[in-house]
N, C-alpha and C positions, 0 to 999 in steps of 0.2 A: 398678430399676437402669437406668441410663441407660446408653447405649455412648458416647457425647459429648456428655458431664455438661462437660467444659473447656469446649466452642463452645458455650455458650450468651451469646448476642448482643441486646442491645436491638435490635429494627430500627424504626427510625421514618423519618420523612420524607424527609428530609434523604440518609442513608445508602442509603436505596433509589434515592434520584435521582443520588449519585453513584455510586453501581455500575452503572447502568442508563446514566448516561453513558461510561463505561470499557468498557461493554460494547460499546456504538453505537461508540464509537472505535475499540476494535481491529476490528471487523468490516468499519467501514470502511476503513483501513488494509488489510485484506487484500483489500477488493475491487479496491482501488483499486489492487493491483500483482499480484493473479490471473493476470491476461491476461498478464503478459510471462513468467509461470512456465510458461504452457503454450506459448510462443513460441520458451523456451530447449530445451523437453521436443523441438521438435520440430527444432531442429538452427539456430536462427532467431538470428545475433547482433544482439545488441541493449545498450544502453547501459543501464545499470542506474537505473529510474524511481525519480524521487521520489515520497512518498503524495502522493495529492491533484492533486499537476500535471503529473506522470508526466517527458514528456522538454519540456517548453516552452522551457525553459532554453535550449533548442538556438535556438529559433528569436529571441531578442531582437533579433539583430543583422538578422533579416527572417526570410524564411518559405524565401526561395532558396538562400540564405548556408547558414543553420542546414543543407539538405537536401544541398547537396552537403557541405559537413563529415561530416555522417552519413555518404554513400552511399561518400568518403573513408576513413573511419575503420572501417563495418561489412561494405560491398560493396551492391551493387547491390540484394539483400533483407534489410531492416534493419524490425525494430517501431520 
């Protein structure tokens, strides 16, 4: 007698590789915006990161620009 006689699942190739990629992804995704959760925990405002590229967004229009917007819009300690 089985307990989860329903989940029985071929697993081959294919299916392990993309689970295994969904896996990498979300892990990624959470590393990759980790750091500004512990930034908010400690009273730190901050502009809410994209995955992957966090806040770069800010800076296209240059590196100077983008930081006074920031220091603008969050105060002087900004992630």
């Amino acid at each position: 007698m089985e307990v989860l006689g329903f989940l029985k699942l071929e697993v081959n190739g294919p299916m392990v590789t993309v689970a295994l990629s969904v896996v990498l992804l979300a892990l990624l995704k959470w590393y990759s915006t980790s750091a500004f959760s512990r930034l908010e925990k400690l009273g730190i405002r901050h502009p809410k990161p994209s995955p992957f590229i966090g806040n770069l967004t800010f800076f296209f229009q240059g590196f100077w620009e983008g930081q006074m917007e920031l220091r603008k819009l969050y105060g002087p300690l900004c992630g």
